[in-house]
N, CA and C atoms as an extended XYZ file, in Angstrom:
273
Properties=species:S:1:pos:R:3:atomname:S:1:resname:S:1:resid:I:1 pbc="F F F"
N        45.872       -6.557       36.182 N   UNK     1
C        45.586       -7.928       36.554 CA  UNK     1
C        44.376       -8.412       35.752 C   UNK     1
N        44.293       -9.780       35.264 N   UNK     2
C        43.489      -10.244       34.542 CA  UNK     2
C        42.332      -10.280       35.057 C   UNK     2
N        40.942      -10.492       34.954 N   UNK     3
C        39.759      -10.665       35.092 CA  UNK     3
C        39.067      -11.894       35.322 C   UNK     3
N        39.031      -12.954       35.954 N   UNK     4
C        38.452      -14.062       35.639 CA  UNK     4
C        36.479      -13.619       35.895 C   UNK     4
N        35.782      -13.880       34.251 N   UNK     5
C        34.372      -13.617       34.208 CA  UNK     5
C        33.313      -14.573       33.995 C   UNK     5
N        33.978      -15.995       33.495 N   UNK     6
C        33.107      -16.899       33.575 CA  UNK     6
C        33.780      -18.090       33.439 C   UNK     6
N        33.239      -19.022       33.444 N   UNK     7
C        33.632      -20.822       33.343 CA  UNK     7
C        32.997      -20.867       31.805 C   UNK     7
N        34.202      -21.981       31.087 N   UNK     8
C        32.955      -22.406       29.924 CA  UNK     8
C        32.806      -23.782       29.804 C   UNK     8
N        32.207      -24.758       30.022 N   UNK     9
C        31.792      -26.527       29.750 CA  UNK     9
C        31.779      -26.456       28.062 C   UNK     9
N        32.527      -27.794       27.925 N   UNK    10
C        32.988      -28.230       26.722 CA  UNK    10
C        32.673      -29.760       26.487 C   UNK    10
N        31.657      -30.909       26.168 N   UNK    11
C        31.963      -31.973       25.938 CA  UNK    11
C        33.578      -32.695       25.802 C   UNK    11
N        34.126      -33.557       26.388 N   UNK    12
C        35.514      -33.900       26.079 CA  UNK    12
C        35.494      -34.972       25.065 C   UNK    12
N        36.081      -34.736       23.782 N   UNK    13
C        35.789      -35.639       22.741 CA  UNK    13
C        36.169      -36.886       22.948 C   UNK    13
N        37.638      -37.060       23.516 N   UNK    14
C        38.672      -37.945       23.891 CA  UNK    14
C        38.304      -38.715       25.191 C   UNK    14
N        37.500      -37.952       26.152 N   UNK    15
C        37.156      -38.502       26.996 CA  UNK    15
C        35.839      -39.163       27.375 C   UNK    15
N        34.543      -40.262       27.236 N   UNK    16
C        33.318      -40.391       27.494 CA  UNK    16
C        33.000      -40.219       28.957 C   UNK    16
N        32.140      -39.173       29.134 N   UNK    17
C        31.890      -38.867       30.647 CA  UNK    17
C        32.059      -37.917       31.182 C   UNK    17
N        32.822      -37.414       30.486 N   UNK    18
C        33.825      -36.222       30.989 CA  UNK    18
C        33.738      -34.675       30.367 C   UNK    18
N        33.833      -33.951       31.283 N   UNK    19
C        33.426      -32.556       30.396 CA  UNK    19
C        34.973      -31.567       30.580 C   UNK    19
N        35.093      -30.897       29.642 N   UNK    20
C        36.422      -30.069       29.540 CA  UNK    20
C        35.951      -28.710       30.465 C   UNK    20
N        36.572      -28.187       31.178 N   UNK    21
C        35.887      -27.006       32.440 CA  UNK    21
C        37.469      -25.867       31.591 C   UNK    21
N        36.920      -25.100       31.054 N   UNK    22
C        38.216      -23.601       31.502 CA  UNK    22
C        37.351      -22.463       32.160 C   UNK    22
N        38.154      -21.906       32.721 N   UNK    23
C        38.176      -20.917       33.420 CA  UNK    23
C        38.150      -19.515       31.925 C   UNK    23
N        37.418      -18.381       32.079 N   UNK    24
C        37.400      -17.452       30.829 CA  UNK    24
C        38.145      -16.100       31.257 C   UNK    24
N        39.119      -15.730       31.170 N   UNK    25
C        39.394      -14.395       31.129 CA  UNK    25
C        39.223      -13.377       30.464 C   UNK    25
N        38.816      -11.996       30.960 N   UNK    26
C        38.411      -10.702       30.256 CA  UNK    26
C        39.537      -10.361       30.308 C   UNK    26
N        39.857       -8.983       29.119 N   UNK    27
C        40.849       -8.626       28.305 CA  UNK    27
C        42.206       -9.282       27.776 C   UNK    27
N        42.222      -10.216       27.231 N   UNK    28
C        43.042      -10.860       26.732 CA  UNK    28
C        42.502      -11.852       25.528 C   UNK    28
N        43.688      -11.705       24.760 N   UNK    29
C        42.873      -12.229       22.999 CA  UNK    29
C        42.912      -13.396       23.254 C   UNK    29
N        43.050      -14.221       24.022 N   UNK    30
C        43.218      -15.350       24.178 CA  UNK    30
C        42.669      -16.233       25.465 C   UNK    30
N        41.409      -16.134       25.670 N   UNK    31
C        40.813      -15.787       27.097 CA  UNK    31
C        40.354      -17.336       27.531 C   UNK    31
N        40.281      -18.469       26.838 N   UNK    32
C        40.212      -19.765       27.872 CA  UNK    32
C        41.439      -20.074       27.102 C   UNK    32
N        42.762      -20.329       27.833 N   UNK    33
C        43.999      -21.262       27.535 CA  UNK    33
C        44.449      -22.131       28.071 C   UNK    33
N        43.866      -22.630       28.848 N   UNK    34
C        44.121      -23.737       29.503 CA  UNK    34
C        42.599      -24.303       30.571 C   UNK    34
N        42.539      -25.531       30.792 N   UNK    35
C        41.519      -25.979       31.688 CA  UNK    35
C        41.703      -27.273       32.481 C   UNK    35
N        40.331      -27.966       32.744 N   UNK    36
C        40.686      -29.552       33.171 CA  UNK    36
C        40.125      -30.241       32.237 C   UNK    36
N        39.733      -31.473       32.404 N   UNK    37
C        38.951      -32.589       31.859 CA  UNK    37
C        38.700      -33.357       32.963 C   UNK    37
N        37.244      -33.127       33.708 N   UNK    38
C        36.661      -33.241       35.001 CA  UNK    38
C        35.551      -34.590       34.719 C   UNK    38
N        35.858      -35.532       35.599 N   UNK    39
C        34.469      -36.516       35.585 CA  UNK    39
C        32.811      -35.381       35.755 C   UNK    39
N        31.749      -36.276       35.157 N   UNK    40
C        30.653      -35.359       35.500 CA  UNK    40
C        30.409      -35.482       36.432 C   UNK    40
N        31.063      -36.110       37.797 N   UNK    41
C        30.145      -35.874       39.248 CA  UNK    41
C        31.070      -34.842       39.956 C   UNK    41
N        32.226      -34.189       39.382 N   UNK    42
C        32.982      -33.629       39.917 CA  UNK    42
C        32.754      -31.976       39.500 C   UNK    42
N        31.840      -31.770       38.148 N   UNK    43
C        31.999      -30.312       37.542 CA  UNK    43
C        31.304      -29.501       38.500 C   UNK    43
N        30.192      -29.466       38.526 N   UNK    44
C        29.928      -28.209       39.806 CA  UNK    44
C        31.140      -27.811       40.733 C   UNK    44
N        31.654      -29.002       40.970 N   UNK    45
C        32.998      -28.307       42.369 CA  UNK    45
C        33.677      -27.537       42.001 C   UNK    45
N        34.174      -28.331       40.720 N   UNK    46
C        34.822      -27.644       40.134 CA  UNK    46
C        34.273      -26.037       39.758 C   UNK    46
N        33.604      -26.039       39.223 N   UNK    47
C        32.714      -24.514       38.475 CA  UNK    47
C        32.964      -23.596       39.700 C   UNK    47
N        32.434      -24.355       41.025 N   UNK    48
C        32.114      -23.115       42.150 CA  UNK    48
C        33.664      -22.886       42.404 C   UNK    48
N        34.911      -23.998       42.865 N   UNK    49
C        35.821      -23.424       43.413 CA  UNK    49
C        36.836      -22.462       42.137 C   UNK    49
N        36.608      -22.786       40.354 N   UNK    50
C        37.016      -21.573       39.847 CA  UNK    50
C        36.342      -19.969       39.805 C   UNK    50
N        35.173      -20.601       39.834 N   UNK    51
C        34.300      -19.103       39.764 CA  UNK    51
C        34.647      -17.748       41.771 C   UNK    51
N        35.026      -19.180       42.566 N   UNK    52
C        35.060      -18.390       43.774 CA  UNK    52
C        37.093      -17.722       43.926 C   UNK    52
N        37.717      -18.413       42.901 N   UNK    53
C        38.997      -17.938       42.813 CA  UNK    53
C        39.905      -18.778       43.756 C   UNK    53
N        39.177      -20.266       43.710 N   UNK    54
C        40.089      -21.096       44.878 CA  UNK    54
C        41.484      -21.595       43.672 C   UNK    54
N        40.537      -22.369       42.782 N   UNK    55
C        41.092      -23.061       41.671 CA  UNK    55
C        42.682      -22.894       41.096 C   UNK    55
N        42.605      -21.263       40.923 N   UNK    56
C        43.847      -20.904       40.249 CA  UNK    56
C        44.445      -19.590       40.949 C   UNK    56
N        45.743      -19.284       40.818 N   UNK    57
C        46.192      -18.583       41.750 CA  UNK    57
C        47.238      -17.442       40.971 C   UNK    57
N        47.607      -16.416       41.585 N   UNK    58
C        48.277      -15.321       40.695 CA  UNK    58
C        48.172      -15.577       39.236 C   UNK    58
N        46.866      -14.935       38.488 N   UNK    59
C        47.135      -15.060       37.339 CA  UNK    59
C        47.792      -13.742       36.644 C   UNK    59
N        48.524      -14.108       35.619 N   UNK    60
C        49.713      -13.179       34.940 CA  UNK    60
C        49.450      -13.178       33.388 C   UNK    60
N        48.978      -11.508       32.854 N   UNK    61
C        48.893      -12.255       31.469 CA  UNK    61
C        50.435      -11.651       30.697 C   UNK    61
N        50.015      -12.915       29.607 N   UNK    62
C        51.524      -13.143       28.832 CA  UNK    62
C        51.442      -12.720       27.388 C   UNK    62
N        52.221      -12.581       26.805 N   UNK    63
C        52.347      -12.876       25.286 CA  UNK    63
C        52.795      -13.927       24.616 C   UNK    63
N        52.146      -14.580       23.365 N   UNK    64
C        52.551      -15.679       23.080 CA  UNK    64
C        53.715      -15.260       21.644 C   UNK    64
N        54.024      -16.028       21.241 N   UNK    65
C        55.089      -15.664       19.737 CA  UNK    65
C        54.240      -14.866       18.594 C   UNK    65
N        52.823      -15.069       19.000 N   UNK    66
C        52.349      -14.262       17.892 CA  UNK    66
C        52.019      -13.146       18.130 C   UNK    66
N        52.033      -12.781       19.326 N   UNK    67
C        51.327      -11.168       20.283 CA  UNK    67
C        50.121      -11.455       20.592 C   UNK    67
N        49.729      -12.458       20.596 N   UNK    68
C        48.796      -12.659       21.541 CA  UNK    68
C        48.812      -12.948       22.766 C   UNK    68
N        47.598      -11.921       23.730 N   UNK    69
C        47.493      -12.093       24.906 CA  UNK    69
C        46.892      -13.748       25.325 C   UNK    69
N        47.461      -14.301       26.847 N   UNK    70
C        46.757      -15.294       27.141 CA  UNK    70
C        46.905      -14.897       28.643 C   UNK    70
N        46.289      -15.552       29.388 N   UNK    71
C        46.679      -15.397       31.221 CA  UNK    71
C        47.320      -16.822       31.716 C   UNK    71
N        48.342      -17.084       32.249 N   UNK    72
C        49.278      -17.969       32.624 CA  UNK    72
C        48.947      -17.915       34.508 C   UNK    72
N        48.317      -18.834       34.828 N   UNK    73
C        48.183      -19.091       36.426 CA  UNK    73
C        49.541      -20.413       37.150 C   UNK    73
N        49.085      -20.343       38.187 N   UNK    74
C        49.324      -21.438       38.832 CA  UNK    74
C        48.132      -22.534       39.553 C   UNK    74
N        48.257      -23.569       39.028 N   UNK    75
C        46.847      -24.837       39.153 CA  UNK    75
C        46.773      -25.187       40.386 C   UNK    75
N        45.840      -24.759       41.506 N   UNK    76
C        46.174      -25.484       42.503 CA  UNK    76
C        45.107      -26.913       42.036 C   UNK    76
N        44.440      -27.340       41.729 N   UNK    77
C        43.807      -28.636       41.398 CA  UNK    77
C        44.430      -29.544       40.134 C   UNK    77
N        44.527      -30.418       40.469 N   UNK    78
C        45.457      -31.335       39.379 CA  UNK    78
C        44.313      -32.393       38.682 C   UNK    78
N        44.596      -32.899       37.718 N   UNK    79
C        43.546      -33.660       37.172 CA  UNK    79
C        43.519      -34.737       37.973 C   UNK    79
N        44.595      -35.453       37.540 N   UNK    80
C        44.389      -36.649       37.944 CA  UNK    80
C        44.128      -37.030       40.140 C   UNK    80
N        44.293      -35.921       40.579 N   UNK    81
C        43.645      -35.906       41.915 CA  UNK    81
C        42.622      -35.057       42.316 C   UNK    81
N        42.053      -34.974       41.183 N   UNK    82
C        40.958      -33.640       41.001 CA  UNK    82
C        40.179      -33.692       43.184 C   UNK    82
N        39.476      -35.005       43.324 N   UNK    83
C        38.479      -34.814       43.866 CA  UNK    83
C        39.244      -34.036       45.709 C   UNK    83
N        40.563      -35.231       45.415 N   UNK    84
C        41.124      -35.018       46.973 CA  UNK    84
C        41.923      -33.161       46.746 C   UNK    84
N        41.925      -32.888       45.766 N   UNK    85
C        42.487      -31.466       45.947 CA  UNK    85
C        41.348      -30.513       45.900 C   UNK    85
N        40.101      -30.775       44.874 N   UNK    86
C        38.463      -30.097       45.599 CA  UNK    86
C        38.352      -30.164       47.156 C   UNK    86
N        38.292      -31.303       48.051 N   UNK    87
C        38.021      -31.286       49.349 CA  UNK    87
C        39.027      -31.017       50.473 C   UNK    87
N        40.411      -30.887       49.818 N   UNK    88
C        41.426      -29.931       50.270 CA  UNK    88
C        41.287      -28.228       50.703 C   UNK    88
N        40.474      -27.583       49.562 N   UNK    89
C        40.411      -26.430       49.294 CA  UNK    89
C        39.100      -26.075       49.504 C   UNK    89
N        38.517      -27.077       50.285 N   UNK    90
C        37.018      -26.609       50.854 CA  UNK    90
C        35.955      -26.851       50.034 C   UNK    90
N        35.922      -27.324       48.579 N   UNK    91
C        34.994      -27.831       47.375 CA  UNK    91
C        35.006      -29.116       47.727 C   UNK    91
């Protein structure tokens, strides 16, 4: 089973305001593959409910066409309802 070991914050180029949040997995060559694009009054929630393992759920790692490892979850937080699915899940 994959490792989740840290969060990484990303400026969102596309977005003003907004910061890109992934989640980082240990052992896999491919260790942030997916994330959000979170308003800034929302990232802490965000940070605490991935770092506490609310965020994402059975993660599975995969191979991609090139043999690279990545980890493939299921999202329980959606972007575009980011805040009402944070205070759903106790964030």
């Amino acid at each position: 089973m994959p490792t989740l070991t840290a969060v990484s914050l990303r400026p969102d180029p596309s977005h003003a305001g907004f910061v890109t949040v992934f989640p980082v997995w240990d052992g896999v060559d491919r260790p942030t593959p997916s994330g959000w694009s979170a308003p800034h009054h929302l990232v802490d929630r965000l940070v605490r409910a991935i770092l506490n393992g609310a965020a994402v759920r059975n993660p599975v790692i995969k191979t991609d066409v090139h043999g690279k490892t990545y980890v493939e979850t299921d999202f329980v937080i959606s972007g575009r309802e980011m805040e009402q699915d944070l205070e759903a899940i106790g964030f």
